[in-house]
C-alpha positions in Angstrom: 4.8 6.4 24.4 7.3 8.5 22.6 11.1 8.0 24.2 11.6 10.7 27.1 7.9 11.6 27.4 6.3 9.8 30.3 3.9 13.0 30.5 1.9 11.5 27.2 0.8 8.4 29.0 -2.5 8.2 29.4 -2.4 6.0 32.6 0.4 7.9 34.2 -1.1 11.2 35.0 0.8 11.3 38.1 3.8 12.1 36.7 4.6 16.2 35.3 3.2 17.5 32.3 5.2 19.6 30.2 2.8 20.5 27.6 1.1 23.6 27.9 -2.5 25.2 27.2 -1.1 27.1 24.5 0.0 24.2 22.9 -3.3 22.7 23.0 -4.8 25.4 21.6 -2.5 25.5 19.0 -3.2 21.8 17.9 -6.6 22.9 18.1 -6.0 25.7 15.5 -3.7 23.8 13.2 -6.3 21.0 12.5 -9.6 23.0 12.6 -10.5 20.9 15.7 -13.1 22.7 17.4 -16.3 22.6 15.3 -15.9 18.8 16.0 -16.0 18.8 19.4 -19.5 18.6 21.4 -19.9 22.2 22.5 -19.3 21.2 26.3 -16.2 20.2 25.1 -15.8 23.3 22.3 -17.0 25.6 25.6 -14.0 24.6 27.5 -11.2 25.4 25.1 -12.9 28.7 24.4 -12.6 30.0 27.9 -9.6 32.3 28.3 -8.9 30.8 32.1 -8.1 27.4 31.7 -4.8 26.9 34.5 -2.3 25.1 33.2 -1.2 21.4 34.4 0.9 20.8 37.2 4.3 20.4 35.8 7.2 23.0 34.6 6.8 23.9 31.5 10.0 25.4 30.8 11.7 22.0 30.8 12.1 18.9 28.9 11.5 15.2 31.4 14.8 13.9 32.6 14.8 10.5 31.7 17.7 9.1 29.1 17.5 6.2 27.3 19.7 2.8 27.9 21.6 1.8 24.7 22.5 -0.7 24.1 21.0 -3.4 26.7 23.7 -4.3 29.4 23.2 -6.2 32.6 25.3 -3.6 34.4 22.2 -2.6 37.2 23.9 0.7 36.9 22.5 1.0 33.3 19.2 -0.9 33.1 17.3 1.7 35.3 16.7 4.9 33.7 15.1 7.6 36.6 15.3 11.4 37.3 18.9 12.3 39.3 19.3 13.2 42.5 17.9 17.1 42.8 16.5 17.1 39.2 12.9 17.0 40.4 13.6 20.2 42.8 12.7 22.8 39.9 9.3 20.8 39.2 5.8 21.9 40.9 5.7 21.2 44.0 3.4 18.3 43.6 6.6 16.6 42.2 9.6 17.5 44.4 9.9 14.2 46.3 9.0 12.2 43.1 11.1 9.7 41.4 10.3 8.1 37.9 11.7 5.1 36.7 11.2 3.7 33.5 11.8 0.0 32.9 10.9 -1.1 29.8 10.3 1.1 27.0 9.8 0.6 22.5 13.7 1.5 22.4 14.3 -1.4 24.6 12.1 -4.0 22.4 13.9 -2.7 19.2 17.8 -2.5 20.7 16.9 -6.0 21.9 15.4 -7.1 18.3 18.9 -5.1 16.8 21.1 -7.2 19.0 19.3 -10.5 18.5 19.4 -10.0 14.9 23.4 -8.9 14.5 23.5 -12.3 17.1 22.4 -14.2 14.0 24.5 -12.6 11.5 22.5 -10.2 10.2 23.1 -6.9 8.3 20.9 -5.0 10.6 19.3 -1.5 10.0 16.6 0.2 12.5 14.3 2.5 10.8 11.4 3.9 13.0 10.4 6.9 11.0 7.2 5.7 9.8 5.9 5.8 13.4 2.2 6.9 13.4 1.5 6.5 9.5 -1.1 5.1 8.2 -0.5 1.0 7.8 -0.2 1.4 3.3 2.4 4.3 3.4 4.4 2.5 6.0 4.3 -0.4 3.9 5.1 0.7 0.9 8.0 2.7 3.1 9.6 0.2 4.5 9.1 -2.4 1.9 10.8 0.2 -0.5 14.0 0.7 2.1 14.2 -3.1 2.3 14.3 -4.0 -1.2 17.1 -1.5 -1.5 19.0 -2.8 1.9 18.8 -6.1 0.5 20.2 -5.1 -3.2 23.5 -4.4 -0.9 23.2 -6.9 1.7 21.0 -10.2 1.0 20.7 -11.3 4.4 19.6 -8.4 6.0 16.7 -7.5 8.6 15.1 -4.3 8.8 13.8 -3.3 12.4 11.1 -1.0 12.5 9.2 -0.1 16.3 6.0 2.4 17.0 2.6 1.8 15.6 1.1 2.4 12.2 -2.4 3.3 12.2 -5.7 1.9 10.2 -9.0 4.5 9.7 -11.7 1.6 9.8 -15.0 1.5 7.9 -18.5 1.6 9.7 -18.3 -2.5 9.2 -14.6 -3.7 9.8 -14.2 -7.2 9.7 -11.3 -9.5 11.8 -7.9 -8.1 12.4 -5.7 -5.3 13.2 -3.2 -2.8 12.5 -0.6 -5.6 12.5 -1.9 -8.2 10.4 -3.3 -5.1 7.9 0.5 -4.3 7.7 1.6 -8.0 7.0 -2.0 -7.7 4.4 -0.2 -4.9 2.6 3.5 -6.4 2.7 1.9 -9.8 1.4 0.5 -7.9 -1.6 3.7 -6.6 -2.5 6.0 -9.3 -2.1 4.1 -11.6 -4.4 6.3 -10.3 -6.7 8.9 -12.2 -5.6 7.7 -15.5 -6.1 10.8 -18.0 -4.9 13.0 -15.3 -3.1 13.9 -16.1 0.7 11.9 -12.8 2.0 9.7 -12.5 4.3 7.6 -9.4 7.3 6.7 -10.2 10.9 4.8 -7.2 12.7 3.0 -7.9 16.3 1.8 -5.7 19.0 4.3 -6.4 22.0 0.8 -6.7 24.3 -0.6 -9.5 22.1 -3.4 -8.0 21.1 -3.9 -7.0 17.7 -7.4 -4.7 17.0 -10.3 -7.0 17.6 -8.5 -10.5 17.4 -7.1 -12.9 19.7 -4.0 -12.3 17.3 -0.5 -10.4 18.3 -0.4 -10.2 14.5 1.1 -11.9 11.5 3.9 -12.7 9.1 3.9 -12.7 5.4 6.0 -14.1 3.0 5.9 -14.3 -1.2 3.8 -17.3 -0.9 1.1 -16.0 1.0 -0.8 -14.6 -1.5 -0.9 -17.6 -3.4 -1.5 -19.6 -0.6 -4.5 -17.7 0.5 -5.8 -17.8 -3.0 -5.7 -21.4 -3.2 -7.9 -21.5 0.2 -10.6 -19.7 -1.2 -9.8 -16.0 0.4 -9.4 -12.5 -1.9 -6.5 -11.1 -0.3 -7.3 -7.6 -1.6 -10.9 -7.6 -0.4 -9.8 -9.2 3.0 -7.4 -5.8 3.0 -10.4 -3.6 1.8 -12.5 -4.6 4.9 -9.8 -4.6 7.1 -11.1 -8.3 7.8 -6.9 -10.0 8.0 -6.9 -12.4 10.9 -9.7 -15.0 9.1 -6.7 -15.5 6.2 -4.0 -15.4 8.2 -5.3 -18.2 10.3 -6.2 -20.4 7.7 -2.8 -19.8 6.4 -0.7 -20.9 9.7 0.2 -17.8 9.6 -1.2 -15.7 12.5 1.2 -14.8 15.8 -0.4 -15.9 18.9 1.2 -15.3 21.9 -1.8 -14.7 24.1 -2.0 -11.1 26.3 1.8 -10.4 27.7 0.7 -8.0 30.5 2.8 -5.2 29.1 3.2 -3.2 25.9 6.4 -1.5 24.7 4.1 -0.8 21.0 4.6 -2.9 17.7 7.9 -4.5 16.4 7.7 -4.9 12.3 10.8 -7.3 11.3 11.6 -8.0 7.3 13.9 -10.2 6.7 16.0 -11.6 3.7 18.4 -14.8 3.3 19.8 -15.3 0.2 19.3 -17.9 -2.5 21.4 -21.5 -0.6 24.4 -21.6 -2.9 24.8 -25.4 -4.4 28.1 -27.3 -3.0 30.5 -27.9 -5.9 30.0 -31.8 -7.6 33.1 -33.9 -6.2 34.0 -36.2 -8.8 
């Protein structure tokens, strides 16, 4: 879910809602939305009494993010202050939220793992919600040039990119069509220390027993050389078969939570010879 906005999780519908029917209809509007909904569904919207959720709609949720990670117990519970529930409805007065672990939590601890190891380190989160080739070609773009300053860097990138399958997808996910797309790109760079991670922190990736994958310059060739079309494995969204053979799939097995996707790129520079002693 978005940072601050526990009202947009679909299992949590106990907690406010700050989003309003005007809104809605407004979303509605914007993308034409209507003549695709079942007319039950259309019916609904077009009535001119639908009451509004409970939740104040004049205000924005009270939770505040913790950064960076500290082991202070002070700091590693974010939850509504004392009183600040008392202007909600009054379905919420004698509520308190907490939220433990969030997507800003998996990427500040990714950022601090990464500086750990020496790291130029950059966070870049913008391309949450694109579609999985423009958020490639994104961040593959603002690494090349991160790297051009600083060769070993890591670029951190959280949220989820999204895939619009075929009728007939094959194997994979929104993950391991990311590292699909990287892999393309970086076969370029044949012999260059480079190389993209991107897993769903659940570890489940689409419709495979996959978290997701990593990608290198190699991986092209490699998958080549076993007999798979990398470019038609992309084109029907059919990843995890080639990724497997490879070695290179991330199996973790289902974590029992999910703080969203976590897409890593990564560059060490060329290992500089020691000088001859005569």
């Amino acid at each position: 879910m978005p940072l601050r906005s526990l009202d947009t999780l679909a299992s949590g519908p106990t907690s406010p809602d700050h989003t309003t029917v005007d809104e809605a209809h407004a979303i509605l509007a914007k993308y034409n939305l209507l003549p695709e909904f079942p007319e039950s569904v259309r019916a609904f919207f077009e009535r001119g009494d639908i009451p509004e959720s409970p939740g104040n709609k004049s205000r924005r949720a009270p939770f505040l993010p913790r950064l960076p990670w500290k082991d202070s117990h002070a700091t590693t519970l974010r939850k509504a202050v004392p009183g600040a529930m008392q202007s909600e409805d009054d379905a919420f007065r004698n509520s308190i939220f907490e939220v433990l672990l969030s997507s800003h939590d998996l990427v500040e601890n990714a950022r601090t793992k990464a500086q750990a190891l020496g790291y130029f380190t950059v966070v870049d989160n913008s391309c949450d919600d694109w579609d999985f080739a423009d958020a490639a070609r994104y961040l593959l773009q603002r690494f090349h040039a991160l790297r051009a300053e600083h060769p070993r860097c890591c670029l951190i990138s959280g949220g989820e990119v999204t895939v619009t399958l075929n009728r007939t997808p094959g194997a994979g996910g929104r993950n391991q069509q990311f590292a699909l797309a990287c892999a393309l790109e970086l076969n370029r760079y044949l012999g260059e220390n480079l190389v993209v991670f991107s897993a769903g922190s659940d570890g489940i990736d689409g419709n495979t027993r996959a978290a997701g994958a990593i990608a290198d310059p190699t991986t092209v060739k490699r998958a080549i050389a076993f007999g798979y079309r990398p470019n038609e494995a992309l084109d029907t969204f059919n990843a995890c078969p080639l990724f497997t053979a490879l070695g290179d799939s991330v199996v973790t097995g289902p974590t029992g939570h999910n703080l969203r996707d976590l897409r890593l790129l990564i560059s060490e520079p060329e290992p500089t010879e020691p000088d001859s002693v005569h």
